[in-house]
Structure formats: structure tokens, C-alpha cells
C-alpha positions as CSV (number, residue, x, y, z in Angstrom):
1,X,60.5,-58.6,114.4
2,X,63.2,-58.2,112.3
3,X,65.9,-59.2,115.0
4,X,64.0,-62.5,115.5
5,X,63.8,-63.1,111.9
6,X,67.3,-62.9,111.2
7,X,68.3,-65.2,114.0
8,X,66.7,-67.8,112.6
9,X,68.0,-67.1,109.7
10,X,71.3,-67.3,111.0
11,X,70.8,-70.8,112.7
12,X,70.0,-72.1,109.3
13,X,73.4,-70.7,108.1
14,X,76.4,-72.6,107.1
15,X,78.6,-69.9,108.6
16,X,76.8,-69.8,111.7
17,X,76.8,-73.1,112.7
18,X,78.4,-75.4,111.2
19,X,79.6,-79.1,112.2
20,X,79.2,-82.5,113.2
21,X,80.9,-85.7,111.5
22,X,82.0,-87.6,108.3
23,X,80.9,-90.8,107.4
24,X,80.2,-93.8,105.3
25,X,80.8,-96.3,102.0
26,X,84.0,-96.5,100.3
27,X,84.9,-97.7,96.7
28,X,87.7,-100.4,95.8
29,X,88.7,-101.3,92.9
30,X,86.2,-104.3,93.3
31,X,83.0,-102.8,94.6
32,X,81.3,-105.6,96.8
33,X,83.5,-104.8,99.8
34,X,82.6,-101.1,100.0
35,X,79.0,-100.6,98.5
36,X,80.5,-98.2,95.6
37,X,80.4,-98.5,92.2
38,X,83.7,-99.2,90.7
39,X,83.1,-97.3,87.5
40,X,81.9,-94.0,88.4
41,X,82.0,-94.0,92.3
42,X,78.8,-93.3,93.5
43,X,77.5,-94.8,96.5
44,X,75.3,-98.0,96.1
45,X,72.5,-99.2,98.4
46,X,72.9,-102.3,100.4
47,X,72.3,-105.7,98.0
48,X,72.1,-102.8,94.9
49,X,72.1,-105.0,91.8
50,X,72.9,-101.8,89.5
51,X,74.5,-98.2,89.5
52,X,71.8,-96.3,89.7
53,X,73.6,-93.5,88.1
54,X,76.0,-95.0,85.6
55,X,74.1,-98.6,85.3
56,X,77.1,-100.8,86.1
57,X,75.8,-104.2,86.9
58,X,77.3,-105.4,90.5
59,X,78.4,-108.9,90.5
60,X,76.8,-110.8,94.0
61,X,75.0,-107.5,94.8
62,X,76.4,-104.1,96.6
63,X,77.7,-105.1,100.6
64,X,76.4,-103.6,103.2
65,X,79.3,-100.6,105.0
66,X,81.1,-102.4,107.4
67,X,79.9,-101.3,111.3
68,X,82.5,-100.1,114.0
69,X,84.8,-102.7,115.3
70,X,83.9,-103.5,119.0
71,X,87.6,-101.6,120.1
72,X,86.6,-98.3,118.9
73,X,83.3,-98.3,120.8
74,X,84.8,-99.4,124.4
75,X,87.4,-95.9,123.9
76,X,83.9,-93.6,123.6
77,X,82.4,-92.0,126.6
78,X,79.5,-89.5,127.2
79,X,80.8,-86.0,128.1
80,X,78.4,-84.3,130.8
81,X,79.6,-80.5,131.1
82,X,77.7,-78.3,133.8
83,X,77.5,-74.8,133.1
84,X,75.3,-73.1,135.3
85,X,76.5,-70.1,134.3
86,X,74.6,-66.2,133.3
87,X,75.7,-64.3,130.3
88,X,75.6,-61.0,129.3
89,X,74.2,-60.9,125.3
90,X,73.6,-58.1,123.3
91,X,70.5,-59.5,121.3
92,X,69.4,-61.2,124.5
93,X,68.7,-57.6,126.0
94,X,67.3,-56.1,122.6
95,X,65.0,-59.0,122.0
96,X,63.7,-60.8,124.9
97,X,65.2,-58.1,127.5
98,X,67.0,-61.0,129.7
99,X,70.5,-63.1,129.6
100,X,71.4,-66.4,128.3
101,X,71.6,-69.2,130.3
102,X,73.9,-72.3,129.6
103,X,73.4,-75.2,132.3
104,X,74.6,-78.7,131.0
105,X,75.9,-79.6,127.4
106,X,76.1,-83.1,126.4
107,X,78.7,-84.7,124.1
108,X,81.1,-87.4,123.3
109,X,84.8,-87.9,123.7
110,X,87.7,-90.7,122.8
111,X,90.3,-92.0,125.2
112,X,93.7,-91.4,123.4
113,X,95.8,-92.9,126.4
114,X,95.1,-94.6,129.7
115,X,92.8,-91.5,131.5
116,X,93.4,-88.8,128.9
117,X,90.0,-88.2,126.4
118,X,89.8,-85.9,123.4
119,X,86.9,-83.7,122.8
120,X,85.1,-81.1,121.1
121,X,86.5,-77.4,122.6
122,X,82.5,-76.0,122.2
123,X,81.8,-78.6,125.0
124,X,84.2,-77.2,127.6
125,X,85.0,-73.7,127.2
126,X,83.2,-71.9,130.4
127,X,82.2,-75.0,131.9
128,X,82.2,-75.3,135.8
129,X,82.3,-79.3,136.0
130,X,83.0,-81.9,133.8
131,X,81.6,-85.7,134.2
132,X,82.5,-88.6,131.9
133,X,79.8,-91.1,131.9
134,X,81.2,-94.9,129.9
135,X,79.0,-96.9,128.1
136,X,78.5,-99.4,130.9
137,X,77.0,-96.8,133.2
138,X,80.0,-95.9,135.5
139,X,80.4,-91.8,135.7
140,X,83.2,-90.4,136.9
141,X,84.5,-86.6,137.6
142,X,86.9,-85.1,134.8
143,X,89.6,-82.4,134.6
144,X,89.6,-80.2,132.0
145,X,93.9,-80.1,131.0
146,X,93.6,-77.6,128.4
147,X,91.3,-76.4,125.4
148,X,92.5,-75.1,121.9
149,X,89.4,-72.8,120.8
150,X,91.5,-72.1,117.7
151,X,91.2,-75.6,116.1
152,X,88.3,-77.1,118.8
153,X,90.2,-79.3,120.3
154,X,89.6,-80.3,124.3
155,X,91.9,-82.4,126.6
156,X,90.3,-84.0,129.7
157,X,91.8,-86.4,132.6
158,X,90.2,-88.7,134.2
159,X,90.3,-92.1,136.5
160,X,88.7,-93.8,133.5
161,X,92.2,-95.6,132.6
162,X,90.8,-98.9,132.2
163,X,88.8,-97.4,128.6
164,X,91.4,-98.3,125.7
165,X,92.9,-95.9,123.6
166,X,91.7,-95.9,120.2
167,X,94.2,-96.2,117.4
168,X,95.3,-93.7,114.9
169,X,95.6,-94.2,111.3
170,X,99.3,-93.6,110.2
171,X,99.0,-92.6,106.8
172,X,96.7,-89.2,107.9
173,X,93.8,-88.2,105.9
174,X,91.1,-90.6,104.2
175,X,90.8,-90.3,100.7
176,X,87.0,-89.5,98.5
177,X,84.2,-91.6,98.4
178,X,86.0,-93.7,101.8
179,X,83.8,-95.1,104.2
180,X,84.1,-93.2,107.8
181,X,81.9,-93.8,110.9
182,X,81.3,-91.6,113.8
183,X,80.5,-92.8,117.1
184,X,79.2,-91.2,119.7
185,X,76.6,-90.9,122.7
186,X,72.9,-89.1,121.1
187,X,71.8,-87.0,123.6
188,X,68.6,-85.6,123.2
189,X,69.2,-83.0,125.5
190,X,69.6,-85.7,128.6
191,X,72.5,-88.1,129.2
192,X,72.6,-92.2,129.7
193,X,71.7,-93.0,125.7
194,X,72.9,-96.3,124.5
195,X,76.6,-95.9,122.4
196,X,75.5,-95.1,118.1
197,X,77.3,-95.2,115.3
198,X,76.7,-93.1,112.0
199,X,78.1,-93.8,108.7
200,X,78.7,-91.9,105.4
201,X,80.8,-91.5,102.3
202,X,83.9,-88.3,102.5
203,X,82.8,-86.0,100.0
204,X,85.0,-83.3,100.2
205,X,88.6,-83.0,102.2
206,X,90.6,-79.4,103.2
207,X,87.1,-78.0,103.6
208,X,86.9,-74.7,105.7
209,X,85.9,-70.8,105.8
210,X,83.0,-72.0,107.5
211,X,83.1,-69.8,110.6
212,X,82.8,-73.1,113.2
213,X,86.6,-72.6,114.4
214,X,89.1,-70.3,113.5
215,X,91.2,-72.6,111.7
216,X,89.2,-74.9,109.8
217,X,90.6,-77.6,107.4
218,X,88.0,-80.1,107.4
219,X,86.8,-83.4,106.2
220,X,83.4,-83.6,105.3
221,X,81.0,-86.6,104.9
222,X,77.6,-87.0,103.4
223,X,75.9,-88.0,106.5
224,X,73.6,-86.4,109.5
225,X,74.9,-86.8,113.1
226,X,72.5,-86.9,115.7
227,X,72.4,-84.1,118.9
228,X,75.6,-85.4,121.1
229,X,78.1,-86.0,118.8
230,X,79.9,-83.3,119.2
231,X,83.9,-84.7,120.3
232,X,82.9,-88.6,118.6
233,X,85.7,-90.1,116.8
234,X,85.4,-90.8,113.2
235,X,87.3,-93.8,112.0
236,X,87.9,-95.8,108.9
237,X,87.0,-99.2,107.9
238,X,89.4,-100.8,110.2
239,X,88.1,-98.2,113.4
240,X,91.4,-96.2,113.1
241,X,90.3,-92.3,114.2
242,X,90.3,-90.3,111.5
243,X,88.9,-87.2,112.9
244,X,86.8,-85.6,115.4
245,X,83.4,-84.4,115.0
246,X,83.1,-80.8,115.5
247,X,79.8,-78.4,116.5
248,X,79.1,-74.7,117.0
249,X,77.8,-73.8,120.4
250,X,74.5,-72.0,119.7
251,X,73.1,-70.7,123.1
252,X,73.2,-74.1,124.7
253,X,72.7,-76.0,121.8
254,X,75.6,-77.6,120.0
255,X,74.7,-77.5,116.2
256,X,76.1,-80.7,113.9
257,X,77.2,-79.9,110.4
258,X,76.5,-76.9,108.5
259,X,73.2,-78.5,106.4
260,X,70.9,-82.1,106.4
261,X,73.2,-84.9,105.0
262,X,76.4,-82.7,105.5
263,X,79.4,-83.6,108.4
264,X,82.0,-82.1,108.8
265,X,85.0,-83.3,111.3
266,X,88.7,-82.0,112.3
267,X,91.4,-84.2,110.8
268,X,93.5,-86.6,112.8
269,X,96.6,-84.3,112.0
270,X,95.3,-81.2,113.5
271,X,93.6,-82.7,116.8
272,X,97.9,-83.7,117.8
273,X,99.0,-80.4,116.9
274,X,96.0,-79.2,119.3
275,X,97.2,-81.7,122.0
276,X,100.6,-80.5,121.4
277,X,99.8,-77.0,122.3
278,X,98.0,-77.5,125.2
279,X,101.0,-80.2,126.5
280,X,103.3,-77.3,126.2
281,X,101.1,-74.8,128.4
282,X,99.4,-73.5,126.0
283,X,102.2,-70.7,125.0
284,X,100.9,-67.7,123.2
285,X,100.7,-68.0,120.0
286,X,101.9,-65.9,117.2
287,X,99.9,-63.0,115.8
288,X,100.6,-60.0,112.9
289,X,96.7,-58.6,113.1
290,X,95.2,-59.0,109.6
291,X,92.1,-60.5,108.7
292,X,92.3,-62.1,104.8
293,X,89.4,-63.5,102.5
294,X,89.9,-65.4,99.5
295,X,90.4,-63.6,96.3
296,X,88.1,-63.4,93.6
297,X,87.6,-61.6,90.0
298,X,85.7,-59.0,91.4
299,X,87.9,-58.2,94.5
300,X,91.4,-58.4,92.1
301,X,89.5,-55.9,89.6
302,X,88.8,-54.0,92.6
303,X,91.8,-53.7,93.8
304,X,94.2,-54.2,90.7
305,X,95.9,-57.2,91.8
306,X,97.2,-60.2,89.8
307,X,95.8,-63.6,88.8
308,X,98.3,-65.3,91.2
309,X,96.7,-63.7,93.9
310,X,94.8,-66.1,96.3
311,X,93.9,-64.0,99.5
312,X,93.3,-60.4,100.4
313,X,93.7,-58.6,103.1
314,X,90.4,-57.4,104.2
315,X,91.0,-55.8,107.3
316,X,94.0,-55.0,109.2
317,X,93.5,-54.7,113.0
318,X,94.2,-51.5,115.0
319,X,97.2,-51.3,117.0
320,X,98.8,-54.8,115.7
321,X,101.9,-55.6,113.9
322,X,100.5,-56.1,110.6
323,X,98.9,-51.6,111.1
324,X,102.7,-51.2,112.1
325,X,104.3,-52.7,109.5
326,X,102.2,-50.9,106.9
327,X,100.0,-53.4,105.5
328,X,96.8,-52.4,103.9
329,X,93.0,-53.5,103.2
330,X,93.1,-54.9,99.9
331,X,96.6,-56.0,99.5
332,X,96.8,-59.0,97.9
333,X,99.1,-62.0,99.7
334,X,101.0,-63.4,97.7
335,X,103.7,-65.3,100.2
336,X,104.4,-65.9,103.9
337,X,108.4,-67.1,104.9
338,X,109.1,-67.1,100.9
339,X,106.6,-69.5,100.3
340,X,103.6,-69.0,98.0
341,X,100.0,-68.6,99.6
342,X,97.4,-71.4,99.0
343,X,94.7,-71.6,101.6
344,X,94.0,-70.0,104.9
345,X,94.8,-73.1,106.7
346,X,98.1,-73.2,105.1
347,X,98.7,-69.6,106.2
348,X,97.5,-70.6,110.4
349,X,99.5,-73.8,109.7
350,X,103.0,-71.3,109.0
351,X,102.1,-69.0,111.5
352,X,101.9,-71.6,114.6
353,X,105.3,-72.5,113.8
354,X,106.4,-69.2,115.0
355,X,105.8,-67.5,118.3
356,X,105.6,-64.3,119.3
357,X,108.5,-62.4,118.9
358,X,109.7,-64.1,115.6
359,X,110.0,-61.8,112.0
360,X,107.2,-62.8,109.7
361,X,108.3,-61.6,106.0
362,X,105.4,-61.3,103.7
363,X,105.0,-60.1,100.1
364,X,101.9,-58.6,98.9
365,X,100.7,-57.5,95.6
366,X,99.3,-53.1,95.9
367,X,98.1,-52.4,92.4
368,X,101.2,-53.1,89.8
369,X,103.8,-53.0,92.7
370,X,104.8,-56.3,94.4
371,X,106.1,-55.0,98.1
372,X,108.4,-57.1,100.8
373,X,106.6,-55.9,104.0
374,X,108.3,-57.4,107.0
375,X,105.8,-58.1,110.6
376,X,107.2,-58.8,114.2
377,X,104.9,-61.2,115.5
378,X,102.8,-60.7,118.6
379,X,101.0,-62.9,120.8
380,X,97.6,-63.6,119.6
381,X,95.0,-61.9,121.5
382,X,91.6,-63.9,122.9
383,X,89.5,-61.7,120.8
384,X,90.2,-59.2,118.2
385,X,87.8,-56.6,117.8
386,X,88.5,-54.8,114.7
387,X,87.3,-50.7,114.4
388,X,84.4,-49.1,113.6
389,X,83.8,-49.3,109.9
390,X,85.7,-52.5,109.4
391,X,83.2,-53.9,111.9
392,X,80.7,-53.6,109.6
393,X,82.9,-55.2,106.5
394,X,84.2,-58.2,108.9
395,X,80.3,-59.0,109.8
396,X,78.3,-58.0,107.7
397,X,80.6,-57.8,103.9
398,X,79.0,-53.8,103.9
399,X,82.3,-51.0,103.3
400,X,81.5,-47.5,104.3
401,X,83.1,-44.7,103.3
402,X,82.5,-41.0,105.0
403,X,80.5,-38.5,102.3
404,X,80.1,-34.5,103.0
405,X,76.7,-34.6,102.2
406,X,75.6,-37.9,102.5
407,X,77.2,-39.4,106.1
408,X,78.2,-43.0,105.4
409,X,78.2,-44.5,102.0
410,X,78.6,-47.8,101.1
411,X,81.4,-48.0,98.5
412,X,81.0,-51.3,98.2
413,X,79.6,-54.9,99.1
414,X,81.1,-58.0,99.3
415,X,78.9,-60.7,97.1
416,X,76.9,-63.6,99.3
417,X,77.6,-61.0,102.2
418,X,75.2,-60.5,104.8
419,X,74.7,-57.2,103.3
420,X,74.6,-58.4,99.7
421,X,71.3,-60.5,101.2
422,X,69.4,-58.1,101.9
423,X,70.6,-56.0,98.9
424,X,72.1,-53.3,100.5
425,X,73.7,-51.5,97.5
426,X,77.1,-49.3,96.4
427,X,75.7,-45.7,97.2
428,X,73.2,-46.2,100.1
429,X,73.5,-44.5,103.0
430,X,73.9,-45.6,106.6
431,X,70.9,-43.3,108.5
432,X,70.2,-45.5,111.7
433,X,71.8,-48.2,114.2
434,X,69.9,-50.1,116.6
435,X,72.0,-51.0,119.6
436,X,71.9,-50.8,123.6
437,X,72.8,-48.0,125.7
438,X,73.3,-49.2,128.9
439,X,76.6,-52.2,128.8
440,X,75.6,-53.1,132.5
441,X,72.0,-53.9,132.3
442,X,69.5,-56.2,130.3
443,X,66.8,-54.1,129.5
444,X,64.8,-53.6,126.7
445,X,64.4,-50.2,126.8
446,X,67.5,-49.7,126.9
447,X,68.1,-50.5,122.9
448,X,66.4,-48.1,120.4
449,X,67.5,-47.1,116.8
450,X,69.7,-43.8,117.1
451,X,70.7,-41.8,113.8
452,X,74.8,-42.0,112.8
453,X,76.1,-38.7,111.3
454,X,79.6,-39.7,111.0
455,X,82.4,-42.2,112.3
456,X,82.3,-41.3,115.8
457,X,78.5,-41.7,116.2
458,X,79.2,-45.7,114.9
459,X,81.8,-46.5,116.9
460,X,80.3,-45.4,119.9
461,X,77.0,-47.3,118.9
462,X,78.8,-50.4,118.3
463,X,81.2,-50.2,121.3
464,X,77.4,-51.1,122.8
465,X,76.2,-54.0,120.2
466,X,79.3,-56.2,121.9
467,X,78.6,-58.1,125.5
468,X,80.5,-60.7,127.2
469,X,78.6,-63.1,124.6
470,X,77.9,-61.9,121.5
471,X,77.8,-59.4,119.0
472,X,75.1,-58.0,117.8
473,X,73.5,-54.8,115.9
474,X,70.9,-53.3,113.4
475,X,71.7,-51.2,110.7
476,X,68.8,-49.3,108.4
477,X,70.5,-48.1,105.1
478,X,68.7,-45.6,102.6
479,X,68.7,-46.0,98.7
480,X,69.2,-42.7,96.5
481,X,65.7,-43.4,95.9
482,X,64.5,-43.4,99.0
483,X,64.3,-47.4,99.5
484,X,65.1,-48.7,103.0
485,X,67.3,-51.7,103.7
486,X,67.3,-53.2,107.1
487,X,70.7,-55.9,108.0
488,X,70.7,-57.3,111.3
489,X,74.2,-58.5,112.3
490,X,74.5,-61.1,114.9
491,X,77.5,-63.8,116.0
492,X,79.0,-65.2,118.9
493,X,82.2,-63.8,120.4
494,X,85.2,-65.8,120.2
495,X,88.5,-66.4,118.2
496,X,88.5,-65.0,114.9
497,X,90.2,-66.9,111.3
498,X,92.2,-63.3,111.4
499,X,96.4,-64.2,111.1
């Protein structure tokens, strides 16, 4: 079936599940301490002679990466999270006619002071016990103290306060081509495995926009980290923590890294401002309602905005400060408090400075006009849920516009979108949605395509395609030529990158 079909697809998606680790060889300026070549960087192979890509003789032979120092490992436990818990999910009902059930998922945390642990938010959220098993076999009851599903961070409490706290590395992030090692508990879907290590070289730094957490500023490593790494510490040469491995909850799978040979983990700097948060109560944070993507040729063309532009407003929410305030899909960003925009962690990074309650003074770029727009801020709410036709450009890339004759026509789609996949097209028309009809029950039958005349008949077919777990609808688009297009949209529920 179609719906099946694209779920799979969606598992082998960077944006649907991305996450895991960083890891491996580093490069000095003299090569046999950190199995890299000197000249042109690239990693080398244990006892490597030559630079297999630039042909740089090593003198005495590449060394082997350097394993985690004995410290680190002692400050890793196993994280054993019971769930037992039924959930409502859209595809769940349209597909298989039943619920989803999460019972245990396994992981890894780091103790950061005597009894305190950091781990992965995916691990905890929803969970009805938590258990921290060491590596000599000794398990003992946690306490969840607060989780931060905006940068996946999770603080737990335990008796365990004889495990040492790991060290941080002062100067913050590690630099390209640096040799990192995660190290964590493999599960393999059971606990009491034996304490691993994984190693790999940082290829990229500031990585993000891949849908794993809302705000997502990662560091990413050419390595694979096996199931159960989710919440490891990742450390330097020396075993300072450098990050966290991160993973997307999939059902009751947690999914590491967003490819094979790609790990991604959440920088040193953001896990404290995580633990700061939840320290302080976990106060509301600020809000204006606006969900931006990163500008491009075709979107400035689009919408007449300037080279300097670097984010677009894409959607803005209903009833939020940003609607208020009179701020626009396809205004361009241009600066937030009088600075200039760079990335969207930059922009999450201003904004939880501020609380609700606090003026947030934006300018944007409309066409040839440059306009001061100024936002009270609001607390953030759990989950946004943007209206009708932006629900199908926040998911799916796919803008409709309303047409006499025609219904709803796509004006335009956003390229590598969903919708751009499965080459939906500028002048199609939206004839069919397939979504449930009945909120309280999980029943097949209760899910069966309906025809959409206008805005009204969507939203009230997609107020349906949300449950208590996910989101999920179909959509069967017709071509001026009669060609049908079918785009299945499917994602978990949970905070969004919006501002």
C-alpha cells in the first residue's frame, strides 16, 4: 500500500530520523599521534605507510586512535526506561487498524555530578519508570528531574553517587578532522551488554535542520553508533565530554544518525544551557509563532527579497504574536534585537534569552520595503499546530491556493519537499484526502479517501489525520492532464523548530 511504502521511506530519511554520535582520528601537525595525514587531512588507517589520497609518505607508520581513558567509562551507565504505555496514532488506525505500543527503551547516560546523569530527552519523555543499570551490574531506581524536548536533553537522579563525574572540555567545541569517541551501553533491544566505545573523525560542526530536535546545532562524526547509544558521551582524546549522542524515537525504536557512517551529537555548550533550564523549573519559554526556512534563489525570486536575506518566514501561526504583530509568509528576516540573522540556532539561541512577556523587535525584508515589526513574546506552546493549508506547506513543502473552478491549486512547491518527490507540480489540483473519521477509535474502516472542495472540507479532514502521536494524512493531487499524484505525509508529534 501506498501508506506502507512511504513509511519506510520515511525511516530511511535524514529528516525523519536522524542521530546518534561523533567520532574518531584527529590530525596534528605531526600525524603519528592522530592517524591523519598532515598534508591534506584525510584519515589514515592504523600502521598506514602512505595517504591514500594525496600520497604523503608517513614516517614510523599512521597510530592507531587513542581508546577512552578508563575515567570516562566508570561515569557511563545503562538507561532502562519502562513505558508500558498505549497510544493513539493516526497511521496506526489507517494501516494496521491498532495503537502503538512503547514498553522499555534502552540507552546510555553520563554522571555529571555525584547522583545526577545526563541523557538523551527521546529516552524519557512518557516514561513510567526509569532504572540505571552501572557497568558492574548494580541497577538502581532513577528520578526523572526534568527533560528539555527542545534541545534533547534529560536530567535524572539517582543513589548512584559513587559513579564519577566526567569532565568537560573548557574550550567548547572540537575542531575538523578531531578524533571523538562515544561510549555507551549497545542494547540490542535487551539490557546488561558489556560498556563500548565508537570512534570517528568530526566532519562537519553547527550542523542542523534535521528535524531530530527542535533546536539542532550539531556536531557530526563519520562513524555508526550501535542501537543504545542514545544519551553516551562523546569525548576528545583526553575523555573530556564533548557532546551527547542524540536519536529520534521511532515507534519504540531509537534511530542513531541520520545515514550509515554519519553521527550526529548535541554540543557540550547546549547540554548546560539544557540543564540550566530544567534547574530553574523549567520556566516557559519565549515564543512570537513563526515558522522560518532558509532562504534560497528560488524563494528570494519568489518573493522579491534581497541577497542578504538568510531566512524566510514560511508560516506564521494562528493566534500568536508574530499573526498579531503583522508578520507575513514570505517575509524575509533580516534581524532579531538589532542583530543580523545567521542560522536558526542563532535565532533559538536569542530567543531563550527572553521570556515571555519581553518585546522582540525584528526587521524583515516585503518585496523592496525593509519593515521594523515589533512581537511581544509569549510562552511557547507544547505543540503548535499550524492551519489548514499551511499544514500542508509545513509537512509536506506543497502551497495551495483556493481556485473558482479548480478547488485547491498548488501555487507552488518547495524543492527536495515531500511534495517535490513525488512531483506534485505548480497547477495540480488537490481532489482527495485520506484520513480517519472517528478521533476516539482505531479502526480501519474508519479511514477512507473523501473528496475536498474547498478550505473548510481540509481543515476538517486534517483536524482527523492528528492523534495523541502522530500526524499523518494522504493527499491524491490531479495534473491538468489528467496525471494522478499520491503524497503521503507522516511525522511524530512533538516540539516544532518554529520561533
Amino acid at each position: 500500500m501506498p501508506c506502507r511504502r512511504r513509511c519506510t521511506e520515511v525511516r530511511r530519511r535524514p529528516f525523519a530520523h536522524l542521530v546518534l554520535v561523533v567520532l574518531a582520528a584527529f590530525v596534528a601537525a605531526a600525524v603519528a599521534a592522530d592517524a591523519v595525514c598532515p598534508r591534506c587531512g584525510a584519515p589514515l588507517e592504523p600502521g598506514a605507510q602512505f595517504c591514500t589520497r594525496c600520497g604523503l609518505k608517513i614516517a614510523g607508520g599512521a597510530a592507531p586512535p587513542a581508546a577512552a581513558p578508563a575515567d570516562t567509562r566508570r561515569s557511563v551507565v545503562q538507561v532502562v526506561a519502562a513505558h508500558d504505555k498505549e497510544l493513539t496514532s493516526t497511521y496506526g488506525s489507517i494501516e494496521y487498524g491498532a495503537k502503538v505500543k512503547v514498553d522499555s527503551l534502552l540507552g546510555s547516560a553520563f554522571a555529571i555530578a555525584p547522583g545526577e546523569f545526563v541523557t538523551d530527552a527521546g529516552l524519557l519523555i512518557g516514561a513510567k519508570s526509569v532504572a540505571l543499570r552501572t557497568a558492574d551490574g548494580r541497577t538502581v531506581a532513577a528520578r526523572i528531574v526534568g527533560i528539555d524536548p527542545m534541545i534533547g536533553v534529560g536530567l535524572l537522579a539517582s543513589d548512584l553517587k559513587d559513579v564519577p563525574a566526567v569532565t568537560q572540555r573548557p574550550d567548547g567545541l572540537p575542531r575538523l578532522g578531531e578524533t571523538v569517541t562515544a561510549v555507551g551501553f549497545p542494547s540490542t533491544r535487551r539490557a546488561g551488554q558489556s560498556l563500548t566505545t565508537s570512534s570517528g573523525v568530526v566532519s562537519g560542526l553547527r550542523r542542523g535542520e534535521w528535524h531530530v530536535h527542535p533546536i539542532e546545532d550539531y556536531i557530526q562524526a563519520d562513524a555508526s553508533l550501535p542501537d543504545g547509544f542514545a544519551g553516551a558521551p562523546v569525548v576528545d582524546a583526553d575523555g573530556r565530554v564533548v557532546g551527547m549522542s542524540t536519536a529520534y524515537l521511532y515507534y519504540s525504536i531509537l534511530l542513531l544518525g541520520p545515514g550509515a557512517g554519519i553521527g550526529i551529537s548535541i554540543p557540550d555548550g547546549w547540554i548546560n544551557r539544557s540543564l540550566d533550564w530544567i534547574r530553574a523549573g523549567t520556566p516557559p519559554r519565549a515564543w512570537i509563532g513563526a515558522y522560518t526556512v532558509a532562504a534560497d534563489s528560488e524563494s528570494r525570486a519568489l518573493y522579491g527579497l534581497p541577497e542578504n536575506t538568510r531566512r524566510v518566514v514560511e508560516i506564521v501561526f494562528p493566534d500568536t504574536p508574530a499573526a498579531a504583530a503583522g508578520l507575513r509568509s514570505g517575509d524575509g528576516l533580516l534581524k532579531l534585537q538589532g542583530e543580523e540573522i545567521d542560522s536558526l540556532a542563532g535565532l533559538h539561541d536569542r530567543l531563550l534569552k527572553l521570556k515571555p512577556g519581553d518585546p522582540v523587535d525584528l526587521v524583515v525584508a516585503r518585496k523592496s520595503e525593509t519593515i521594523p515589526i515589533h512581537v511581544t513574546a509569549t510562552a511557547r506552546p507544547d505543540r503548535a499546530r499550524p492551519a489548514g493549508l499551511d499544514t500542508l506547506r509545513f509537512y509536506g513543502g506543497v502551497d495551495l491556493v483556493p481556485d473558482r473552478k479548480e478547488g485547491l491549486v498548488v501555487r507552488r512547491v518547495v524543492p527536495g519537499s515531500l511534495g517535490a518527490q513525488v512531483k506534485v507540480s505548480i497547477g495540480d489540483s488537490l481532489e482527495k484526502v485520506l484520513s480517519k473519521k472517528d478521533l476516539e477509535h482505531v479502526e480501519r474502516a474508519n479511514a477512507r479517501w473523501r473528496s475536498v472542495d474547498d478550505v473548510k472540507d481540509l481543515e476538517r479532514f486534517l483536524a482527523t489525520a492528528y492523534s495523541d502521536y502522530d500526524f499523518y494524512v494522504g493527499l491524491r493531487f490531479r495534473s491538468r492532464n489528467g496525471v494522478r499524484h499520491e503524497l503521503f505525509l507522516w511525522n511524530l508529534l512533538g516540539p516544532s523548530s518554529a520561533l
